[in-house]
C-alpha positions in Angstrom: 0.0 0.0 0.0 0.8 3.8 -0.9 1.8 6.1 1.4 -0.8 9.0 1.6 -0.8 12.4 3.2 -3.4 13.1 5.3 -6.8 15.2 5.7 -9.1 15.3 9.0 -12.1 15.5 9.6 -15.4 14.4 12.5 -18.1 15.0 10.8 -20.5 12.3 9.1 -22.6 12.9 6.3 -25.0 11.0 4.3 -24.7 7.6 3.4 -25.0 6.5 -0.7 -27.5 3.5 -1.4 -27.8 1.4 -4.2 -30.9 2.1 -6.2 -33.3 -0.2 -7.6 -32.4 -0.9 -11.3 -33.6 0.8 -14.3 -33.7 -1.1 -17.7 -30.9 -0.4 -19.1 -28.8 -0.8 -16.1 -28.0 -3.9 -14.0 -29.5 -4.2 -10.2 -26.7 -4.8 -7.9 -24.6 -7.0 -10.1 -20.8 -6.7 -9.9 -19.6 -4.3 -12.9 -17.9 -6.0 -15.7 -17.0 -4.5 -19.4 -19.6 -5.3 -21.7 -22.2 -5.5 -19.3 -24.4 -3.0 -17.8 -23.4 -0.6 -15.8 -24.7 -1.2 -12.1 -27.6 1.0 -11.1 -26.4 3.2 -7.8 -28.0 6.2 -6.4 -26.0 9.2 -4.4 -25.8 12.4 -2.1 -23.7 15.2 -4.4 -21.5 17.6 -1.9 -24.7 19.7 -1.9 -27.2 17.1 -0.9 -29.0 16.4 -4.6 -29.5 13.1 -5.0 -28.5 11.4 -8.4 -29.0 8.1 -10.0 -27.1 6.5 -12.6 -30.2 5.8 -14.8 -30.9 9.9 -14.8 -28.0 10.2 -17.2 -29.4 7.5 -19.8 -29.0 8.5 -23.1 -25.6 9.7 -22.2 -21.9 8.8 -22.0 -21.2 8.8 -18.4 -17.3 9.2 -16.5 -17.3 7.5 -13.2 -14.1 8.8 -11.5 -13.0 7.7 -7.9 -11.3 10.3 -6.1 -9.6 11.2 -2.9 -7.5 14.6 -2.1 -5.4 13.3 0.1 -3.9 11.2 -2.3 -0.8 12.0 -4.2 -1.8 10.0 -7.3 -4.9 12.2 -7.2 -3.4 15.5 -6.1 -1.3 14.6 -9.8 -3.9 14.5 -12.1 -5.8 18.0 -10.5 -2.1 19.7 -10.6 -3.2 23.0 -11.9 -0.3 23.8 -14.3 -0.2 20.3 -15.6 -1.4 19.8 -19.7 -3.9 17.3 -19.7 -4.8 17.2 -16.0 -8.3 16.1 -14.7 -10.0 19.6 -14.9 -8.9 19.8 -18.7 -10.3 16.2 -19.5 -13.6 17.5 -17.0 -13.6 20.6 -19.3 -13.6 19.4 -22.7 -16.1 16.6 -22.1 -18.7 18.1 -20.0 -18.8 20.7 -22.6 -19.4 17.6 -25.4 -22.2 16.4 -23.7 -20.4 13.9 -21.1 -21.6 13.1 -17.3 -19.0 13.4 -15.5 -19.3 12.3 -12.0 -16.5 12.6 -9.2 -17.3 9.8 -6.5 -15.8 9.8 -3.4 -15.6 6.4 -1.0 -13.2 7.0 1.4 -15.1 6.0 5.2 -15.7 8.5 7.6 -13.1 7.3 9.8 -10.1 7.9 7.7 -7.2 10.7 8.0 -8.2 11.3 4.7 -12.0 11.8 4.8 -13.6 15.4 3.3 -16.9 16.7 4.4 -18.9 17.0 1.7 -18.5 20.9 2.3 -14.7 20.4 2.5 -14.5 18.4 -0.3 -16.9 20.9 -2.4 -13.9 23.9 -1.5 -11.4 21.7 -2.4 -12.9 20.8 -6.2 -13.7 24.3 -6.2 -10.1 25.3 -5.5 -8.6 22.8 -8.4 -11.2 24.8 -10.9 -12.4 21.1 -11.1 -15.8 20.8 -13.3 -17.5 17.4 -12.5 -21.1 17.2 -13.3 -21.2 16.6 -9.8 -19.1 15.0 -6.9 -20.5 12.0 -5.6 -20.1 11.2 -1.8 -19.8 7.2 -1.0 -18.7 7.0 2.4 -20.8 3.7 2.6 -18.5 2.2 -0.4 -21.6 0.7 -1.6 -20.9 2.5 -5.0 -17.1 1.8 -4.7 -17.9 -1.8 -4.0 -20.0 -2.2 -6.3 -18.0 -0.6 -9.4 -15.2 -2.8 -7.4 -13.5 0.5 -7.2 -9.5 -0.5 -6.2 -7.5 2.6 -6.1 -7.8 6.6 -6.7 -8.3 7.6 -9.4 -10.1 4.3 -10.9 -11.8 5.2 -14.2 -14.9 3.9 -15.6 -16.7 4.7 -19.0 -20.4 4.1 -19.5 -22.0 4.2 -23.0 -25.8 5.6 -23.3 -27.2 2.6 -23.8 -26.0 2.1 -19.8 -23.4 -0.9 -20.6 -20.0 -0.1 -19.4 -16.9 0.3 -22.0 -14.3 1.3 -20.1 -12.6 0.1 -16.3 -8.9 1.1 -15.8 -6.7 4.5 -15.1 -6.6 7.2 -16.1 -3.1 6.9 -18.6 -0.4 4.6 -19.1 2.1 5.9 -16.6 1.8 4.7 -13.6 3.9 7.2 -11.1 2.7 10.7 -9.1 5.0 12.6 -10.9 3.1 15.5 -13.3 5.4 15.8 -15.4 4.4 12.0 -16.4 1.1 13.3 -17.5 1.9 14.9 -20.4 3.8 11.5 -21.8 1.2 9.0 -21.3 -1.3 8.0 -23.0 -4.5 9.1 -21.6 -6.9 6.2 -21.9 -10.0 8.1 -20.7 -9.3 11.0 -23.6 -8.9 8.3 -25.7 -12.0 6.0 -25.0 -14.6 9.1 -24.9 -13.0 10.6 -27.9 -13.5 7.1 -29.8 -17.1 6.7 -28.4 -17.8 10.2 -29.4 -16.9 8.9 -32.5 -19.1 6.1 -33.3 -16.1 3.5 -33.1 -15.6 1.1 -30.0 -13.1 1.9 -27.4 -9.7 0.3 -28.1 -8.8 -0.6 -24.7 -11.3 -1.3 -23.1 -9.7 -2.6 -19.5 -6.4 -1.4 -18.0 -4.8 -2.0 -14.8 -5.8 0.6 -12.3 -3.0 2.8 -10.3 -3.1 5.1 -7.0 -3.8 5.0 -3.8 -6.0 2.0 -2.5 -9.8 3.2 -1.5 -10.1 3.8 1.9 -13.3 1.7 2.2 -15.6 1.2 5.7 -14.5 -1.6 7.5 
């Protein structure tokens, strides 16, 4: 296991359920590429609750995040080419969901409020569709979330395309980010496109999720 630096905090917030399934998505069934995406319902840092199935019709980013890791903290570096808010930025504005889910337990060094963690995206300029609180890990486990950032890609017909990281370099440097390949630019630029996504599963990298116990 990683390393990590540290965030505090006492408060507990709302716990994320699993929802009851909608067609197109599968009802509490282990997520798998080329199957559909498990149907999951959750508390945004503002207290809106979303479901999965509300963004059918729609390519959807799942993106598991924590600030207090260093893998994490690389990809929202704010000089960096390529970073998180760029990829956030560009796809949001081409019709993409992008949702920021956050599973790390109450109990952990390293769990945000969902106040705190709102300031923070805000501070990174980040510009999810909305950030997703999980302290539960139902979500996580579901999505059998390992590490932060793990990456998932859901096509509008609700059948997901894409599990992996982020790029090909696996390292916290940020300077690494702008030699790697970035698989999630790559998969939503070929869905975008009509054509299937080339890789379709790659070995997540980070932090491990700091998951209830």
């Amino acid at each position: 296991m990683l390393n990590r630096r540290s965030f505090s905090s006492s408060l507990v917030l709302p716990v994320v359920t699993a929802a009851a399934a909608h067609p197109l998505f599968a009802q509490a069934a282990t997520a798998a590429v080329g199957q559909a995406a498990p149907e999951f319902s959750a508390l945004d840092t503002a207290g809106k609750s979303h479901k999965l199935s509300d963004f059918k019709g729609k390519l959807v980013v799942l993106e598991w995040t924590n600030p207090g890791c260093p893998f994490v903290r690389k990809h929202y570096s704010g000089d960096a080419v390529g970073n998180m808010q760029s990829l956030q930025k560009e796809f949001t504005g081409k019709g993409v969901v992008w949702l920021a889910i956050n599973s790390t337990e109450t109990g952990s060094a390293d769990y945000l409020t969902p106040a705190r963690l709102a300031i923070w995206i805000g501070e990174k300029q980040a510009q999810p569709s909305a950030t997703l609180m999980d302290e539960s890990g139902k979500v996580g486990q579901l999505y059998s979330a390992k590490t932060t950032p793990h990456m998932y890609i859901i096509s509008p017909q609700g059948v997901l395309v894409y599990a992996g990281s982020i790029d090909s370099v696996a390292s916290a440097r940020v300077d690494d980010i702008k030699t790697a390949t970035n698989y999630i630019r790559q998969g939503l630029s070929e869905a975008l496109a009509g054509k299937p996504i080339s890789m379709a599963n790659t070995k997540p990298y980070g932090c491990s999720v700091k998951y209830k116990t």
